[in-house]
Backbone as CSV, one residue per row, in Angstrom:
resi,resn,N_x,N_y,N_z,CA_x,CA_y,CA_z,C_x,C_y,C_z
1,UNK,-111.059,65.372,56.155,-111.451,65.215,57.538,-112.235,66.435,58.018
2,UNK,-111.847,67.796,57.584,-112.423,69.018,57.939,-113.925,68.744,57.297
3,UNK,-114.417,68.434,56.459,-115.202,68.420,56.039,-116.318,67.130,56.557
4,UNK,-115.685,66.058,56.696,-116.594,65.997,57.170,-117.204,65.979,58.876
5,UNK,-116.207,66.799,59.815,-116.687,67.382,60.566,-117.756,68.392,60.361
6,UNK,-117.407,69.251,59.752,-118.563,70.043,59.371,-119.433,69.211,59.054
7,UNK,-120.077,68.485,57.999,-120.704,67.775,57.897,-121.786,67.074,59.152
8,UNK,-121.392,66.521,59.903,-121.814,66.124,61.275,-122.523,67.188,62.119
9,UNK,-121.565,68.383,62.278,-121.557,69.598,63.131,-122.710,70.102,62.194
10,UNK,-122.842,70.299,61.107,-124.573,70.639,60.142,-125.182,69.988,60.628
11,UNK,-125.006,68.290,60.863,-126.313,67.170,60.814,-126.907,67.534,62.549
12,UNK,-125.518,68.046,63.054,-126.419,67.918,64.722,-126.785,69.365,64.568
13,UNK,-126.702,70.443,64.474,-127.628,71.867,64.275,-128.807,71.698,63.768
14,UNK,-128.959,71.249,62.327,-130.042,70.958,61.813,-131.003,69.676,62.640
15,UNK,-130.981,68.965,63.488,-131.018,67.829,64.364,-131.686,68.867,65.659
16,UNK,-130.660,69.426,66.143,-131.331,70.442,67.108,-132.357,71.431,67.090
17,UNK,-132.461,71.830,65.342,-133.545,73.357,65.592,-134.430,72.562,64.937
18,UNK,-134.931,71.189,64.314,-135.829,70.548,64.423,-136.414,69.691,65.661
19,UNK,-135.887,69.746,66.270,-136.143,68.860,67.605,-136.821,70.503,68.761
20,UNK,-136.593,71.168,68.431,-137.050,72.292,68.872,-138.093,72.955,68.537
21,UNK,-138.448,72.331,67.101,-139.772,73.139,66.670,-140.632,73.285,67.516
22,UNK,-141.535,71.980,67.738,-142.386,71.788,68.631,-143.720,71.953,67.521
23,UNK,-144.823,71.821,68.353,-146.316,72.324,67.856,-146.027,73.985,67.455
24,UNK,-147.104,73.891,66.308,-147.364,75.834,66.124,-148.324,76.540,67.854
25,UNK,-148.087,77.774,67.744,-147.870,78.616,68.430,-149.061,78.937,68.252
26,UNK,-150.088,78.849,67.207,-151.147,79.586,67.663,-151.748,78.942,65.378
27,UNK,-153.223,79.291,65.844,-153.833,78.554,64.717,-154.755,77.426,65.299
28,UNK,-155.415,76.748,64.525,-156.078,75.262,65.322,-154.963,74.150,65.024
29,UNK,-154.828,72.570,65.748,-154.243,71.992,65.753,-154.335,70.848,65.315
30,UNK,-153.655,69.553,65.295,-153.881,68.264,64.709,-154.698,67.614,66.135
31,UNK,-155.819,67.094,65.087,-157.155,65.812,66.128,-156.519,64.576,65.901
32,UNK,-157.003,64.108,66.768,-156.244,62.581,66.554,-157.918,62.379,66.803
33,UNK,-158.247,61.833,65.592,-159.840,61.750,65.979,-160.509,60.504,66.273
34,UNK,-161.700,59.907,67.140,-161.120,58.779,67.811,-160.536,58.273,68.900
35,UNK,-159.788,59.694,69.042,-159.015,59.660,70.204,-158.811,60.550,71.322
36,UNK,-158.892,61.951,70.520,-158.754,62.766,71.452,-160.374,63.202,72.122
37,UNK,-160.187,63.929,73.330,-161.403,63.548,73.780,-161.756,65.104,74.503
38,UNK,-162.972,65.919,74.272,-164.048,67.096,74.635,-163.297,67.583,75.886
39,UNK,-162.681,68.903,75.943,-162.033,69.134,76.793,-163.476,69.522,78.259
40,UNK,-164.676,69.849,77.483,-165.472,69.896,78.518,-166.642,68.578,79.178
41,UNK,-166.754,67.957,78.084,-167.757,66.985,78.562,-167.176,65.649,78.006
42,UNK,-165.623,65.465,77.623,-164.792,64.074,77.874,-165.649,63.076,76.419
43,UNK,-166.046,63.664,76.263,-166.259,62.695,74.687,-165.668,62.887,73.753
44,UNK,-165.442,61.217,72.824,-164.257,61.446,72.144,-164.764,62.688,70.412
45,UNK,-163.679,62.579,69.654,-163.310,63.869,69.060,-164.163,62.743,67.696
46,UNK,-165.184,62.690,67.005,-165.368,62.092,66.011,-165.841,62.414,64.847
47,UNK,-166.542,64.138,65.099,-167.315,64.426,63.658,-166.413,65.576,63.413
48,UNK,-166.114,64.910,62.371,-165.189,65.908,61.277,-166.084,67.333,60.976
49,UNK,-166.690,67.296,61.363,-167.726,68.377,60.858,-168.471,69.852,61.806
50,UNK,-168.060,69.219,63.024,-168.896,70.133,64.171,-167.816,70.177,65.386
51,UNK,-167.024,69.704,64.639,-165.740,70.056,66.200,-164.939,71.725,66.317
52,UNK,-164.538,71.830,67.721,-164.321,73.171,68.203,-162.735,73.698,68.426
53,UNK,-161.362,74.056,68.577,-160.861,74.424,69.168,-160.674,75.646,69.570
54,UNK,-159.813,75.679,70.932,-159.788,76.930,71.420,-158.079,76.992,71.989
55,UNK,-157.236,78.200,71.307,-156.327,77.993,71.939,-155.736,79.279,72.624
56,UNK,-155.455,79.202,74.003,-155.105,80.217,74.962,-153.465,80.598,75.127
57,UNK,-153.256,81.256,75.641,-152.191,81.733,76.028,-151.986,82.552,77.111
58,UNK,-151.248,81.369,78.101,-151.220,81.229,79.575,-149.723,82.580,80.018
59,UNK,-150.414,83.302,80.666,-149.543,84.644,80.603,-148.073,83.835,81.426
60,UNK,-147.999,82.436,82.263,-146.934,82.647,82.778,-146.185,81.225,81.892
61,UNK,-146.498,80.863,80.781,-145.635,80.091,79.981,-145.491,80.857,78.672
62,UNK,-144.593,79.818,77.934,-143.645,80.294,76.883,-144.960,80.160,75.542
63,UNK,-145.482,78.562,75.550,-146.039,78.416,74.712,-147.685,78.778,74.914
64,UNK,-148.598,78.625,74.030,-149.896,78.243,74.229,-150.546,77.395,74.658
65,UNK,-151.556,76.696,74.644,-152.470,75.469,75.216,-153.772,75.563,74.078
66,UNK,-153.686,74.703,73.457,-154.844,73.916,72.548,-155.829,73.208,73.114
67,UNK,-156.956,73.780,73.270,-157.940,72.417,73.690,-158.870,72.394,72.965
68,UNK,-159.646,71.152,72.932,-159.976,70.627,71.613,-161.962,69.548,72.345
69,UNK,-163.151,70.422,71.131,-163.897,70.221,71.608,-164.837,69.348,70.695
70,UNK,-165.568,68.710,71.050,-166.889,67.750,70.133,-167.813,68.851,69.589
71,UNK,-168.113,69.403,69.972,-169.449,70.374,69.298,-168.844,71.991,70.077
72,UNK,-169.235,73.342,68.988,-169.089,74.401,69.096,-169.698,74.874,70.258
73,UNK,-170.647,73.955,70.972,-171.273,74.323,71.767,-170.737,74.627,72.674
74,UNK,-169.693,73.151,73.361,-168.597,72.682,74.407,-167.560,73.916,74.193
75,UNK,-167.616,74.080,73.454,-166.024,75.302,72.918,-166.830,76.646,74.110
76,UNK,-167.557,77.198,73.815,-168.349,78.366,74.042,-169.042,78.346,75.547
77,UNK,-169.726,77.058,76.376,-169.813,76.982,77.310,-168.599,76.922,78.250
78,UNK,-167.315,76.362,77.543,-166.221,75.890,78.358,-165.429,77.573,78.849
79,UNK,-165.659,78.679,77.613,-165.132,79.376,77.348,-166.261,80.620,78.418
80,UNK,-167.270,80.310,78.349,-168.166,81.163,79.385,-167.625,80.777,81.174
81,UNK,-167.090,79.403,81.416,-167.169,79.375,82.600,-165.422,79.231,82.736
82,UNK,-164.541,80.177,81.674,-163.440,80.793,81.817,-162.987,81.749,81.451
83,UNK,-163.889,82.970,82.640,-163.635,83.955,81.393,-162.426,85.162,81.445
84,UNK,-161.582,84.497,82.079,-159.969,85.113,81.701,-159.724,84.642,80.156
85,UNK,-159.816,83.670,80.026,-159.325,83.380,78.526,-160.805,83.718,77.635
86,UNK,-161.922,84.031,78.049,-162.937,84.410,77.215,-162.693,85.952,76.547
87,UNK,-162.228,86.776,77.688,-161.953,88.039,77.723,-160.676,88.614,77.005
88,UNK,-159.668,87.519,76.807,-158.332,88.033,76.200,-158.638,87.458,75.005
89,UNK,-158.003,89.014,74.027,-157.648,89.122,72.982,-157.224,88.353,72.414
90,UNK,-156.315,87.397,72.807,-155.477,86.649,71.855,-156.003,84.906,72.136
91,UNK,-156.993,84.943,72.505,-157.358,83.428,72.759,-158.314,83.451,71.304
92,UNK,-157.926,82.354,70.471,-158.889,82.306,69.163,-159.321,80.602,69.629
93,UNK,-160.030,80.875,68.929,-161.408,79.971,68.486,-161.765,79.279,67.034
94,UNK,-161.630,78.084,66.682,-161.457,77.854,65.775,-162.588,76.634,65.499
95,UNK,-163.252,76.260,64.816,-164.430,75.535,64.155,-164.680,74.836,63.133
96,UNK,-165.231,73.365,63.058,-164.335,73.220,61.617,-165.843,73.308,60.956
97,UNK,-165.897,73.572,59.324,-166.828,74.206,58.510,-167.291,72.602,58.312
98,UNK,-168.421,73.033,58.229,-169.820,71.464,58.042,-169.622,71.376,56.742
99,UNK,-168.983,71.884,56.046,-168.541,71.028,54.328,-167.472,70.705,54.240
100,UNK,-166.436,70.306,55.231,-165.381,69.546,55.063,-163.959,70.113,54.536
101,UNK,-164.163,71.511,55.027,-163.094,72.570,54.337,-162.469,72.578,54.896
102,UNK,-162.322,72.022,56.548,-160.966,73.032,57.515,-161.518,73.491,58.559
103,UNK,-160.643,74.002,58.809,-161.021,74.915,59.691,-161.156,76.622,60.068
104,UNK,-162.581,77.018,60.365,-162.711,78.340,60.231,-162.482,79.176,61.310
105,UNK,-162.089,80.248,61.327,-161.955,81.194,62.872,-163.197,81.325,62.866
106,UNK,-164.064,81.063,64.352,-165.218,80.903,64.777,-165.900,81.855,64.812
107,UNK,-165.165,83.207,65.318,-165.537,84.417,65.397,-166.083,85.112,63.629
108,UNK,-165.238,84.334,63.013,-165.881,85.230,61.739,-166.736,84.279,61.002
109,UNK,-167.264,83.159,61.527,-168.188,81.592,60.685,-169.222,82.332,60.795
110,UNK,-169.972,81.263,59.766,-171.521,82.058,59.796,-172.014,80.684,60.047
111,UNK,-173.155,80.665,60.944,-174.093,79.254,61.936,-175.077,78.742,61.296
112,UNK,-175.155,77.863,60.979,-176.488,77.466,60.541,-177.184,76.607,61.290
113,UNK,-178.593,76.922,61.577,-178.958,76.035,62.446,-179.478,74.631,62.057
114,UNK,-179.722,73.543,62.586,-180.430,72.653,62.275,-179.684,71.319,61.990
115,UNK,-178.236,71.852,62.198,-177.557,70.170,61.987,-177.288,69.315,63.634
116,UNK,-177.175,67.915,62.789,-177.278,67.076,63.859,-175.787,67.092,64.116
117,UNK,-175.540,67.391,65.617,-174.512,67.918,66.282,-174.129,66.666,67.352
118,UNK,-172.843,66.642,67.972,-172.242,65.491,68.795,-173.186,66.120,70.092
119,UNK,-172.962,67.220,70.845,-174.133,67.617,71.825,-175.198,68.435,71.567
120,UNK,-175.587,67.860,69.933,-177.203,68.619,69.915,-177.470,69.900,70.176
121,UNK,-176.537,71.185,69.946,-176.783,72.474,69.908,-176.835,72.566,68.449
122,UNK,-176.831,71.905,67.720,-176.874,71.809,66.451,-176.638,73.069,65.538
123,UNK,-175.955,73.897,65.449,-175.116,74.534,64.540,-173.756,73.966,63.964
124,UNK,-173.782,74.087,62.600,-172.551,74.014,61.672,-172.136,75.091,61.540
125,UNK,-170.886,75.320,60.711,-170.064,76.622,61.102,-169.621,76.714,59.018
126,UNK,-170.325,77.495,58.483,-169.878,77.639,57.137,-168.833,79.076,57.076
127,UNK,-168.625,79.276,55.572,-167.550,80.595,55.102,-169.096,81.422,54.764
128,UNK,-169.812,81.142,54.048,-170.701,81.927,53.181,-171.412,82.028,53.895
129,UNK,-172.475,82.973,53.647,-173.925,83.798,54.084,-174.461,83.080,53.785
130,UNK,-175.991,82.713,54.430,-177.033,81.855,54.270,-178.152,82.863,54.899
131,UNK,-179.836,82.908,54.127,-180.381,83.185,54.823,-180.748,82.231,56.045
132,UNK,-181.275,82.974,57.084,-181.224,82.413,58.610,-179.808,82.306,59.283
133,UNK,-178.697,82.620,58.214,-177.491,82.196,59.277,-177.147,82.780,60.643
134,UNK,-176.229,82.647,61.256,-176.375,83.346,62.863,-174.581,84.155,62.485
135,UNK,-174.414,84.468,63.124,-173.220,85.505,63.305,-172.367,84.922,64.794
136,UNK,-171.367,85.088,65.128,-170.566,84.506,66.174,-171.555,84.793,67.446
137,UNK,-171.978,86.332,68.093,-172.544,86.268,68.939,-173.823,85.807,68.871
138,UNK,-174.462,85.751,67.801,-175.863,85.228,68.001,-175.710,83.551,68.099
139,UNK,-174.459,82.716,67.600,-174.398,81.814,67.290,-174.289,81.338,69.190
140,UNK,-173.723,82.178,69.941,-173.276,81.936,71.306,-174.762,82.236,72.140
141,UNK,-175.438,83.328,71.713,-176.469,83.305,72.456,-177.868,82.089,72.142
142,UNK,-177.702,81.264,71.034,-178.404,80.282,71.154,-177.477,79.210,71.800
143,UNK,-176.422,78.938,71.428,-175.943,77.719,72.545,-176.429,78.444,74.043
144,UNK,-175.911,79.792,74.688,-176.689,79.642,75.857,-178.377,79.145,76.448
145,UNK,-178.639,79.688,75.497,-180.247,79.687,75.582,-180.099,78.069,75.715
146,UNK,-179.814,76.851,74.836,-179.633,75.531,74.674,-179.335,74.689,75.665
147,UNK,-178.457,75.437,76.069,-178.064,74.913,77.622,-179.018,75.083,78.543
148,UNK,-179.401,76.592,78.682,-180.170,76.474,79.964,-181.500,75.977,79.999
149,UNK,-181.986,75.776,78.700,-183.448,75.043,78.806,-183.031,73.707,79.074
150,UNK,-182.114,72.801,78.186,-181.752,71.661,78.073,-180.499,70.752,78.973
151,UNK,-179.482,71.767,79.242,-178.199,70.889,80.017,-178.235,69.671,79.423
152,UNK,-177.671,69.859,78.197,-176.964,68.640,77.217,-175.996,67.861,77.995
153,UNK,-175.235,68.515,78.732,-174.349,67.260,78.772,-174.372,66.838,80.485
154,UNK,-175.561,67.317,80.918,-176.028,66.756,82.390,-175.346,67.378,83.159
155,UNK,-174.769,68.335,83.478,-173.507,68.795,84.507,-174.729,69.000,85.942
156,UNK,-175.331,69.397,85.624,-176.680,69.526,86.737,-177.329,68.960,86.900
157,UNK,-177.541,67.226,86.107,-177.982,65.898,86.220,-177.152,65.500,87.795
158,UNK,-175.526,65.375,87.258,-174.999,65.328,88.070,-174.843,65.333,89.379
159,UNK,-174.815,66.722,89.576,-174.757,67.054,90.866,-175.926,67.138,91.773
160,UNK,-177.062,66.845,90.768,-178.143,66.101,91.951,-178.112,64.540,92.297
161,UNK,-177.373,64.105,91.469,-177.238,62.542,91.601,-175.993,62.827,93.010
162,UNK,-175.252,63.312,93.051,-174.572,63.265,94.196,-175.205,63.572,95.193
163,UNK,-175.837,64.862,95.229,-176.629,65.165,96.130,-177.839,64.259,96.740
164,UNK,-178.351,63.374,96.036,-179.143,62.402,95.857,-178.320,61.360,97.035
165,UNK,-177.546,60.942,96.794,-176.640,59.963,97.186,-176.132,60.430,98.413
166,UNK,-176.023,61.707,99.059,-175.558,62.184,99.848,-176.848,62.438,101.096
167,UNK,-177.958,62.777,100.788,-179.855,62.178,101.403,-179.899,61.384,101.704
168,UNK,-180.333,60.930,102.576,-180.883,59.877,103.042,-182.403,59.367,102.509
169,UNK,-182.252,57.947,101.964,-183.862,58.018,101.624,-184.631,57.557,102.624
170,UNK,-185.919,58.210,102.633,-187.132,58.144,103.823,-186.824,56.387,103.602
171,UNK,-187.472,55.899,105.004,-187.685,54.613,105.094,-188.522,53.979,104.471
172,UNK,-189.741,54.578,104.114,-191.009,54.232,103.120,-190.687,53.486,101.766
173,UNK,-189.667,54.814,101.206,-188.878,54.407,99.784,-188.000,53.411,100.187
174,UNK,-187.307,52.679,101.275,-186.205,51.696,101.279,-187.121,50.294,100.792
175,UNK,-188.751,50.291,101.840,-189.086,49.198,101.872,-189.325,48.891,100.615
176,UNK,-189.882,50.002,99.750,-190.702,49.538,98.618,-190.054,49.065,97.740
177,UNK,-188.470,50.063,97.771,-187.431,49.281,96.779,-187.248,47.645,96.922
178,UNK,-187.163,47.617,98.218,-186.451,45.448,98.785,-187.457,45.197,98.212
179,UNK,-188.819,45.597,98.278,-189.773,44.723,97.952,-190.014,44.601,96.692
180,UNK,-189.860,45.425,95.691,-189.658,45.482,94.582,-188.400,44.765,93.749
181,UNK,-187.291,44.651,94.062,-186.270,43.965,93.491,-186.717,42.318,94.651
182,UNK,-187.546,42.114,95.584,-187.776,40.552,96.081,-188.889,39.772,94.841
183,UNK,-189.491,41.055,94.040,-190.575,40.868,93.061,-190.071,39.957,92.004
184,UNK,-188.955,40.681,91.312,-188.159,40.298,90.034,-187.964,39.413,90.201
């Protein structure tokens, strides 16, 4: 009978400090790919090849926060327009390598330019040296540059379309529209 109390009293300890694990603490994390979706521009998670994470650590919780991006680009813009977690030490960055290896710490990948990317900043993220490759900051100062000629993912499309919507259009433009959809 002693025994197999113990027995039980093992099965629920061992029961408890697995139920406690939880997610790791720091590293990149599991994609549910397909599914999970661009923590900055909401598209889903699909190329095994050019996706981003970034995981922080929120000074007033226990654990970390994983977020998880479509292109290195999204990782690095998301990370410019937060830059408490841009600025701390312990927020890593993680990238997965365009040959299907894993995943690399971003900061130490080397960029290559020219691949076709989920938002078209088109860098892959290899282990090895390449001539032309880019280095973490140079790899960041062409996604900026990318953005500001281009605004890939419209954020400033946007907010003129609201703004748009929020104008009044001259009366000139009302008529021509009725008259134009009375055309069709």
């Amino acid at each position: 009978m002693a025994r197999l109390f113990f027995l039980c009293l093992l099965l629920l300890l061992i029961g408890q400090l697995t139920g406690c694990s939880g997610p790791p603490n720091s590293g990149p994390g599991e994609v549910i790919w397909d599914r999970s979706a661009c923590e900055r521009c909401r598209m889903v998670l699909s190329d095994h090849r050019h996706a981003a994470q970034i995981r922080v650590f929120p000074a007033d919780k226990k654990r970390s926060r994983l977020l998880q991006f479509d292109d290195i680009g999204c990782a690095v813009i998301w990370l410019e327009d937060n830059p408490s977690w841009k600025d701390d030490p312990k927020t890593e960055i993680w990238v997965a390598d365009r040959e299907g290896q894993g995943w690399l710490d971003a900061r130490k990948a080397i960029y290559v330019k020219g691949d076709v990317t989920p938002m078209e900043y088109g860098l892959g993220a290899q282990v090895s040296a390449v001539a032309g490759g880019l280095d973490f900051p140079q790899a960041k100062a062409h996604i900026i540059e990318v953005e500001k000629r281009f605004n890939l993912h419209g954020v400033d499309l946007l907010k003129r379309l609201e703004e748009r919507q929020k104008t009044p259009v001259p009366e000139s433009e009302q008529a021509h529209k009725h008259t134009a959809g009375e055309s069709q």
